[in-house]
PQR file with spaces between the fields and no chain letter, atoms N, CA, C, O and H, PARSE charges and radii, in Angstrom:
ATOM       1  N    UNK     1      18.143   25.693  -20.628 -0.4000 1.5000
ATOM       2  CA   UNK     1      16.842   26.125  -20.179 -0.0000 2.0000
ATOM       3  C    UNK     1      16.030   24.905  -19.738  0.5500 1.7000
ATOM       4  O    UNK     1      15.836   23.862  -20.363 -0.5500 1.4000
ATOM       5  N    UNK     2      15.648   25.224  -18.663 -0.4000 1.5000
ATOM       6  CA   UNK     2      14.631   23.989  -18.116 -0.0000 2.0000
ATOM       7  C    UNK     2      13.051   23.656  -18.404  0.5500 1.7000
ATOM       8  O    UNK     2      12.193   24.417  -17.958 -0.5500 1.4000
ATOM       9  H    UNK     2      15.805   26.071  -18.155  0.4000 1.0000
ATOM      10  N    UNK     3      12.741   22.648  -19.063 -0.4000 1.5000
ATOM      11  CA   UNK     3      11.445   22.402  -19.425 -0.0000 2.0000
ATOM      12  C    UNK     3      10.408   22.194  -18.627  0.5500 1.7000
ATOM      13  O    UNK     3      10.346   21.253  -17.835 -0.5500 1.4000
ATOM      14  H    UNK     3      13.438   22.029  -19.426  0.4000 1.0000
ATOM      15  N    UNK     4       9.689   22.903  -18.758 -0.4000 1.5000
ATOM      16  CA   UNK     4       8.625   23.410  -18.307 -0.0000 2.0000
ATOM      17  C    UNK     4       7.092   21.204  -18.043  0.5500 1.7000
ATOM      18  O    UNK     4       6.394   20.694  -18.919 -0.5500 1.4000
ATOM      19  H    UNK     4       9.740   23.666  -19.402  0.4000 1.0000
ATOM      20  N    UNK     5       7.265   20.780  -16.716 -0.4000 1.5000
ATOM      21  CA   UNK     5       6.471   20.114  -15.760 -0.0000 2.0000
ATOM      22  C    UNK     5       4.768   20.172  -16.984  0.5500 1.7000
ATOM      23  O    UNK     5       4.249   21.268  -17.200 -0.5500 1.4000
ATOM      24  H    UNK     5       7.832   21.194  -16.004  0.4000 1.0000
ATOM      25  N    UNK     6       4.345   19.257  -17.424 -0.4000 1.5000
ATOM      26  CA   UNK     6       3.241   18.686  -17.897 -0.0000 2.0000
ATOM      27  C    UNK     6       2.336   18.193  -16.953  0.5500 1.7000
ATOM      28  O    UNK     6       2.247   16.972  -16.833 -0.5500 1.4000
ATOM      29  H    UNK     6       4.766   18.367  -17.248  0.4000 1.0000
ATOM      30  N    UNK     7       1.409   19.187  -16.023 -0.4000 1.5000
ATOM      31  CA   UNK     7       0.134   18.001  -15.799 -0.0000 2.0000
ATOM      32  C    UNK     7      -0.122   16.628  -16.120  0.5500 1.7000
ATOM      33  O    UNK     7       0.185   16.475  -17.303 -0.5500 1.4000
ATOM      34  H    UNK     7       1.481   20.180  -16.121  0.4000 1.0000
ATOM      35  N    UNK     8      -0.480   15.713  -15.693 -0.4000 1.5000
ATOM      36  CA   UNK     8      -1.345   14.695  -16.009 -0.0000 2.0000
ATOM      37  C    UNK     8      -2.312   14.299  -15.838  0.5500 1.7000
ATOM      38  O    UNK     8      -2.206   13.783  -14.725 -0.5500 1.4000
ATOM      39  H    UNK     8      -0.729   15.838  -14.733  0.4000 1.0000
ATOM      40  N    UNK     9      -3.464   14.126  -16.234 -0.4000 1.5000
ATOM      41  CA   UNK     9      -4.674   13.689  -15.787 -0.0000 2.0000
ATOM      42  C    UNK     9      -4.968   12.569  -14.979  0.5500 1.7000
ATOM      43  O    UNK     9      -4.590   11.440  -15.290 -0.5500 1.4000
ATOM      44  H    UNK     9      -3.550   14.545  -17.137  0.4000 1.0000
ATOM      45  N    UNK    10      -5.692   12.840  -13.848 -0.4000 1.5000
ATOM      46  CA   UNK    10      -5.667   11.054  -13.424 -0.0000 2.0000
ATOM      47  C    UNK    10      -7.038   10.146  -13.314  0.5500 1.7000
ATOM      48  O    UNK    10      -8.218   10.368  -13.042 -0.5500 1.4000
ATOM      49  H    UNK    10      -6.000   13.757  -13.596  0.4000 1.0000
ATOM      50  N    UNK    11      -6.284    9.067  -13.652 -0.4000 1.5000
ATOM      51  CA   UNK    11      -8.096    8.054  -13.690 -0.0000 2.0000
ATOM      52  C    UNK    11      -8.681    8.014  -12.082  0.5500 1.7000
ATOM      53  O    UNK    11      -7.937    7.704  -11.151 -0.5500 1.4000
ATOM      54  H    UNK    11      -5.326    8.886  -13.873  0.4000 1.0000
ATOM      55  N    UNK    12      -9.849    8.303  -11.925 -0.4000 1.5000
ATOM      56  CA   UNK    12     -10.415    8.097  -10.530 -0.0000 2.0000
ATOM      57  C    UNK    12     -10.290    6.356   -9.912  0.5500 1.7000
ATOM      58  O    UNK    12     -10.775    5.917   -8.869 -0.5500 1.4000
ATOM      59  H    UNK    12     -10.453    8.555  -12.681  0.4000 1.0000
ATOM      60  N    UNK    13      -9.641    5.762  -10.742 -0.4000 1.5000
ATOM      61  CA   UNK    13      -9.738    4.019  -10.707 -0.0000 2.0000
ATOM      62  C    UNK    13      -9.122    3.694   -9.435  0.5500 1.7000
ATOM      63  O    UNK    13      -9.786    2.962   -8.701 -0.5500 1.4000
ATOM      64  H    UNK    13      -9.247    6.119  -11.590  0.4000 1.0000
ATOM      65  N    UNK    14      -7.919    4.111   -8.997 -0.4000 1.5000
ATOM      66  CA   UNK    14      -6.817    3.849   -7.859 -0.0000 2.0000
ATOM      67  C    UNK    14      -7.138    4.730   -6.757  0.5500 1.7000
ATOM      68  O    UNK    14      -6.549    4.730   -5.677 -0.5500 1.4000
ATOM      69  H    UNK    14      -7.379    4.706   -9.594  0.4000 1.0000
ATOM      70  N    UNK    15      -8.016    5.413   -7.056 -0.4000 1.5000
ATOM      71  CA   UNK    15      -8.458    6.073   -5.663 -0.0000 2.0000
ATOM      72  C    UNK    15      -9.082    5.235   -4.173  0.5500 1.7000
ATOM      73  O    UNK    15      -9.093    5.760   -3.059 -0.5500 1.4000
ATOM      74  H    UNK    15      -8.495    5.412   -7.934  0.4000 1.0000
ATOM      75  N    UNK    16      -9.353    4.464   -4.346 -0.4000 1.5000
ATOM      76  CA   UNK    16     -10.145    3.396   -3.441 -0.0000 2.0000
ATOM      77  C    UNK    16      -9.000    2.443   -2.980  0.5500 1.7000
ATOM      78  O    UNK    16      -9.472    1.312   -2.858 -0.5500 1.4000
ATOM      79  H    UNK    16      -9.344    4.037   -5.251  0.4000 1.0000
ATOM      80  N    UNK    17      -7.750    2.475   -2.696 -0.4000 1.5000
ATOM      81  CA   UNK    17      -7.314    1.623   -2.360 -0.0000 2.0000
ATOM      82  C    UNK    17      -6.234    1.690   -1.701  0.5500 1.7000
ATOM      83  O    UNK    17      -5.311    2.359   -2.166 -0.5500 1.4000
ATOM      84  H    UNK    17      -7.367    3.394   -2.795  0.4000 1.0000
ATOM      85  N    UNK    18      -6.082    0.994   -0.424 -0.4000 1.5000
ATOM      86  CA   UNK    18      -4.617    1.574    0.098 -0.0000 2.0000
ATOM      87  C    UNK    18      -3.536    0.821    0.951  0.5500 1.7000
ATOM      88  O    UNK    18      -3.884   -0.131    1.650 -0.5500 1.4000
ATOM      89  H    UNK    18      -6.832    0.450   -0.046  0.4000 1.0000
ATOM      90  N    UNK    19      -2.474    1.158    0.912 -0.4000 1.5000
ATOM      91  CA   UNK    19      -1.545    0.183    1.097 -0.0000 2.0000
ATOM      92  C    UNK    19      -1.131   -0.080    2.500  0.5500 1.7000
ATOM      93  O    UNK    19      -0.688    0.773    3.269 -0.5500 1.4000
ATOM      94  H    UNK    19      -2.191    1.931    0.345  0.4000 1.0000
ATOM      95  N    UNK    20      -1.356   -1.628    2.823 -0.4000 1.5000
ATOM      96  CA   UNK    20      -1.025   -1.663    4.022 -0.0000 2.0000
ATOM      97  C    UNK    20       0.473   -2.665    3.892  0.5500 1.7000
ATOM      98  O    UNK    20       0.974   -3.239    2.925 -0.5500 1.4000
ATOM      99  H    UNK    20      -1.715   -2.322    2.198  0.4000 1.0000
ATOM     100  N    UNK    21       0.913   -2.556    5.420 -0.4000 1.5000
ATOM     101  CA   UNK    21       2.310   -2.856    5.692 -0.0000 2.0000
ATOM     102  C    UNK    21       2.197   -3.828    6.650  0.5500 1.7000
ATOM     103  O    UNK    21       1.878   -3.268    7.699 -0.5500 1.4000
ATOM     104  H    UNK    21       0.506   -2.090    6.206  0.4000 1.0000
ATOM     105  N    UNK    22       2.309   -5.089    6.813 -0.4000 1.5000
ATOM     106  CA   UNK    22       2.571   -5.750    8.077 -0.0000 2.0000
ATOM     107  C    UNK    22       3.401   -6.405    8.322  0.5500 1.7000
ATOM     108  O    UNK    22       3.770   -7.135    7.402 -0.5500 1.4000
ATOM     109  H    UNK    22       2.568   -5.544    5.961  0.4000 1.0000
ATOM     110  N    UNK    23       4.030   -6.498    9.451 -0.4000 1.5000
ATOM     111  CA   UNK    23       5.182   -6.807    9.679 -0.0000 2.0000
ATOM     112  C    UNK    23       4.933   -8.676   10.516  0.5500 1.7000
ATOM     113  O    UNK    23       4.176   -9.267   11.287 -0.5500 1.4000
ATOM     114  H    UNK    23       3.731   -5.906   10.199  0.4000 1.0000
ATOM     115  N    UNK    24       6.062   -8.887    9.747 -0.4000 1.5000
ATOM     116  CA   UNK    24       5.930  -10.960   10.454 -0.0000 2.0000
ATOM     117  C    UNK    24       7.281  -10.828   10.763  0.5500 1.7000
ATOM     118  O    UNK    24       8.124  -10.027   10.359 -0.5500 1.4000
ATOM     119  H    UNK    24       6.676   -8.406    9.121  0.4000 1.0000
ATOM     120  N    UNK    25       7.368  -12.241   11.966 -0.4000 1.5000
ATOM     121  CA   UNK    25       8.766  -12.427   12.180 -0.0000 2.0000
ATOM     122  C    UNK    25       8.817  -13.774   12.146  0.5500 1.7000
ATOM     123  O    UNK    25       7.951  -14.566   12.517 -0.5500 1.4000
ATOM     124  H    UNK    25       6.682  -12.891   12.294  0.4000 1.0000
ATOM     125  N    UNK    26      10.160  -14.050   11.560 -0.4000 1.5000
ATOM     126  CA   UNK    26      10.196  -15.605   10.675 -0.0000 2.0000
ATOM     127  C    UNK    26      10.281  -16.092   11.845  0.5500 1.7000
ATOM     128  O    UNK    26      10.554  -15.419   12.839 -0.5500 1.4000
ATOM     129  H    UNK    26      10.864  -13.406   11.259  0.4000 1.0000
ATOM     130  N    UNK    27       9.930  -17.988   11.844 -0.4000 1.5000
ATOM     131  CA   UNK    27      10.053  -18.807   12.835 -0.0000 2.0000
ATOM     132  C    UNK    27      11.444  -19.159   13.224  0.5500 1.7000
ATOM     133  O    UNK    27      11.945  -19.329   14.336 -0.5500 1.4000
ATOM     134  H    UNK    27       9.709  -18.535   11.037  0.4000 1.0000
ATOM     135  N    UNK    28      12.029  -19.238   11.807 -0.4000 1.5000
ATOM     136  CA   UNK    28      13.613  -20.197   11.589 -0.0000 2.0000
ATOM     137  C    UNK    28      14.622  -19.553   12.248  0.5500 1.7000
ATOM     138  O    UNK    28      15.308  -20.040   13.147 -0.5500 1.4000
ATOM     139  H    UNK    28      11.622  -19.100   10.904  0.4000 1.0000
ATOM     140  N    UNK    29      14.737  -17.993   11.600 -0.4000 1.5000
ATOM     141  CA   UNK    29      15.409  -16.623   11.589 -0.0000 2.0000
ATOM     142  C    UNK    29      15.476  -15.540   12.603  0.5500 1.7000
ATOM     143  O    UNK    29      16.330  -14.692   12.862 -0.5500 1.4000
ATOM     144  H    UNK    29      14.179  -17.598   10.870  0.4000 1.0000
ATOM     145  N    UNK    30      14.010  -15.906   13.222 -0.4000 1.5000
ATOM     146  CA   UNK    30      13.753  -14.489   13.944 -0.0000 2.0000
ATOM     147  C    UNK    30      13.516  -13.196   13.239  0.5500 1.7000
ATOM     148  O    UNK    30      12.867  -12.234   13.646 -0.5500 1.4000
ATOM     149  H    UNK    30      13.317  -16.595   13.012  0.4000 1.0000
ATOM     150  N    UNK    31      14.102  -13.328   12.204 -0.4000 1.5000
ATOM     151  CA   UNK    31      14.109  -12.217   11.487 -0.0000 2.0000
ATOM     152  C    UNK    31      12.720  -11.336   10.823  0.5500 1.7000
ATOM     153  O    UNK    31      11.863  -12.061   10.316 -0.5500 1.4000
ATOM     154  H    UNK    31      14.629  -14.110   11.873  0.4000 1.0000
ATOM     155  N    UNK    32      12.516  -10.166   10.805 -0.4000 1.5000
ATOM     156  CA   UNK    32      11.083   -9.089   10.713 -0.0000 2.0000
ATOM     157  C    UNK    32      11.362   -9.069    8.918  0.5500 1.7000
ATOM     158  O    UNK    32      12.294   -8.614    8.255 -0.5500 1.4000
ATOM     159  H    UNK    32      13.211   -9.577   11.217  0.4000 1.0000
ATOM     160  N    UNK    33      10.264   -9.688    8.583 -0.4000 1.5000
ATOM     161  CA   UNK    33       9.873   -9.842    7.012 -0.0000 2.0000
ATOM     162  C    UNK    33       8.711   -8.474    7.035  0.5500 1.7000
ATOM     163  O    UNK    33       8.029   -8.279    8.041 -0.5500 1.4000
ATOM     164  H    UNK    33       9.507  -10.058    9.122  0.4000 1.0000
ATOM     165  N    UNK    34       8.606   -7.648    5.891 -0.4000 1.5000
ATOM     166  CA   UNK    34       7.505   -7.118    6.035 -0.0000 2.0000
ATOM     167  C    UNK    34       6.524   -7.378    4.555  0.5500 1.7000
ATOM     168  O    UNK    34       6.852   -7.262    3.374 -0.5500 1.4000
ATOM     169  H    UNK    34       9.160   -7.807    5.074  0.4000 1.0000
ATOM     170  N    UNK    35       5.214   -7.770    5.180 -0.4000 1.5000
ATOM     171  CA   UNK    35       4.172   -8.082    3.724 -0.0000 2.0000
ATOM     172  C    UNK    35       3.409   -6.504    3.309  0.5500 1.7000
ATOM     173  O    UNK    35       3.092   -5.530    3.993 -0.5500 1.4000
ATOM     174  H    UNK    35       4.947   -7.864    6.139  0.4000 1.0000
ATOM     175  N    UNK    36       3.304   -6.852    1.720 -0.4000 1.5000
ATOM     176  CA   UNK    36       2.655   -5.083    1.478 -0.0000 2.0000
ATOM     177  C    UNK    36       1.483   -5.368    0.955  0.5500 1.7000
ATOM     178  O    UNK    36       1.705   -5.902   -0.132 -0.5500 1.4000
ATOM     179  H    UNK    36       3.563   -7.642    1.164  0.4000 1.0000
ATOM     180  N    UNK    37       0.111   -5.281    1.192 -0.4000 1.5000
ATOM     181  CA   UNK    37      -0.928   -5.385    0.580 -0.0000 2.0000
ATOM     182  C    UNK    37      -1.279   -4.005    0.035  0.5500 1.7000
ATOM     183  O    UNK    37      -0.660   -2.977    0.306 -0.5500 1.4000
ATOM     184  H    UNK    37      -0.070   -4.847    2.074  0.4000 1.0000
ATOM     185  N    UNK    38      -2.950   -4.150   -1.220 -0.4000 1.5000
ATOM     186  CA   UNK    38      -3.428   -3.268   -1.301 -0.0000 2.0000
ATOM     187  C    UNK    38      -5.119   -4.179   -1.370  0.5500 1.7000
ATOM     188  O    UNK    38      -5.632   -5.103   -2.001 -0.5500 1.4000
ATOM     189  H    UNK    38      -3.453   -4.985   -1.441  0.4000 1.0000
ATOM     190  N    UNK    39      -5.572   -2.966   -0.020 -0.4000 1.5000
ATOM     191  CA   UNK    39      -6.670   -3.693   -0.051 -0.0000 2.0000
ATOM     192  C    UNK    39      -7.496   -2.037   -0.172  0.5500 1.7000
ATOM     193  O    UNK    39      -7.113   -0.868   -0.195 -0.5500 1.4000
ATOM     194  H    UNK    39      -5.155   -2.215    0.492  0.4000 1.0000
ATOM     195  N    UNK    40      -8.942   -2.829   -0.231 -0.4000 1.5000
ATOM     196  CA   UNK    40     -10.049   -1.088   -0.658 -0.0000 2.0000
ATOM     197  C    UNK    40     -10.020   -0.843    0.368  0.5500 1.7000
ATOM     198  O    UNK    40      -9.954   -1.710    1.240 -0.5500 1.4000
ATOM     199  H    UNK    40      -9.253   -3.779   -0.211  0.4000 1.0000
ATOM     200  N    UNK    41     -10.061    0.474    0.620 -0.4000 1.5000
ATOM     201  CA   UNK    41     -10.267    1.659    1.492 -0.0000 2.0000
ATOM     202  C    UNK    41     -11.330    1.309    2.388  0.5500 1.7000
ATOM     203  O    UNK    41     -11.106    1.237    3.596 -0.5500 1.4000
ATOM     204  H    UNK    41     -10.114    1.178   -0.088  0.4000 1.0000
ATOM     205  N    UNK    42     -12.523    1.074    1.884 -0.4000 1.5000
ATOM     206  CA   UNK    42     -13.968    0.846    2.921 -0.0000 2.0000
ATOM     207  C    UNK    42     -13.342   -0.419    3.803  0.5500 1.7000
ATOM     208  O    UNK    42     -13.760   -0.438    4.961 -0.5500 1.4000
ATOM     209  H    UNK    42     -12.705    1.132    0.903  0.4000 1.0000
ATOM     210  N    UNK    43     -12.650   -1.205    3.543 -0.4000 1.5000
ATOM     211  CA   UNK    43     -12.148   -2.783    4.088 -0.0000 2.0000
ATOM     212  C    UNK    43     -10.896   -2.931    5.477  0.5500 1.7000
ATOM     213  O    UNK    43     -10.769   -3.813    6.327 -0.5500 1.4000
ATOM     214  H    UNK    43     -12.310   -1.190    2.603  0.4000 1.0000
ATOM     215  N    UNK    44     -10.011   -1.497    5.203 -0.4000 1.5000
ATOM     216  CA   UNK    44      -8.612   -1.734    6.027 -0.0000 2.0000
ATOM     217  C    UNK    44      -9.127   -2.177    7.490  0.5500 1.7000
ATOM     218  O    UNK    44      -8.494   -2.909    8.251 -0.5500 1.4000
ATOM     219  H    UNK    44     -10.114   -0.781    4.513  0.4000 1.0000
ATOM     220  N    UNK    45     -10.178   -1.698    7.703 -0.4000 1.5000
ATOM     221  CA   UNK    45     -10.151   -1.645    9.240 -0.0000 2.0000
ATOM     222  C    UNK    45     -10.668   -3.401    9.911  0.5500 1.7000
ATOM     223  O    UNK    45     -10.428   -3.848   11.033 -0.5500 1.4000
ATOM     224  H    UNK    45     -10.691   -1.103    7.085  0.4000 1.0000
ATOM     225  N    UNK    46     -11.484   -4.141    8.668 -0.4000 1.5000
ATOM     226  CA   UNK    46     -12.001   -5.353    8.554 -0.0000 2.0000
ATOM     227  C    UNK    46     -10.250   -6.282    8.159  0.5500 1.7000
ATOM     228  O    UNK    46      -9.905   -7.328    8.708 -0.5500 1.4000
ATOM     229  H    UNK    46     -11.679   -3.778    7.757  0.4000 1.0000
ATOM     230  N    UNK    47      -9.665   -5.740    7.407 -0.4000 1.5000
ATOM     231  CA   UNK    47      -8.043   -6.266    7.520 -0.0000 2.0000
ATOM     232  C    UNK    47      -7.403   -6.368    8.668  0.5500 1.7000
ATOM     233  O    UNK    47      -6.944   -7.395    9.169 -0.5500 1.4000
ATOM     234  H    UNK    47      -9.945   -4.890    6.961  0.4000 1.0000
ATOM     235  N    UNK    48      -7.382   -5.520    8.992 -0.4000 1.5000
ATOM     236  CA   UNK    48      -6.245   -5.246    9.993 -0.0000 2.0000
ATOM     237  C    UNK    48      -6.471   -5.965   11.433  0.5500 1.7000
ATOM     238  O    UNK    48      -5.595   -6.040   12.294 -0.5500 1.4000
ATOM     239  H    UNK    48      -7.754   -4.685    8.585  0.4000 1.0000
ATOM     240  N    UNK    49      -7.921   -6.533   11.568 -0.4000 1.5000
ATOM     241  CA   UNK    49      -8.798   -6.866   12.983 -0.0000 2.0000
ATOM     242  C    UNK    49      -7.712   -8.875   12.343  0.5500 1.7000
ATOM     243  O    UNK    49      -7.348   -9.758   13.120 -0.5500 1.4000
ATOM     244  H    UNK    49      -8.633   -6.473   10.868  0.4000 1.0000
ATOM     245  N    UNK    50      -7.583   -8.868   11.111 -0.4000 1.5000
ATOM     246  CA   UNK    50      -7.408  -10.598   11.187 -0.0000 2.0000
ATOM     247  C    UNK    50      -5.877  -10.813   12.316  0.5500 1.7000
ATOM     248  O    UNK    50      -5.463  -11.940   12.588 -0.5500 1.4000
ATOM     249  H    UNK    50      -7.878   -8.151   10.480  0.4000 1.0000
């Protein structure tokens, strides 16, 4: 018999923040590294302009 999925409550704390992806390509390699940030939500668009 399969047990029955528990709710969890969640903290409002991690709501504000979100993950960005950018992609670099090495000098040496050529090769596509990708960096993962987490920056606040009100900010990505002030990120993403660097």
């Amino acid at each position: 018999m399969a047990k029955k999925a528990v709710a969890t409550l969640r903290t409002t704390g991690g709501k504000g923040l979100t993950k960005v992806i950018q992609m670099e390509r090495s000098e040496k390699t050529n090769a596509y590294a990708f960096k993962e940030t987490f920056v606040p939500t009100d900010d990505v668009k002030e990120f993403l302009k660097k």
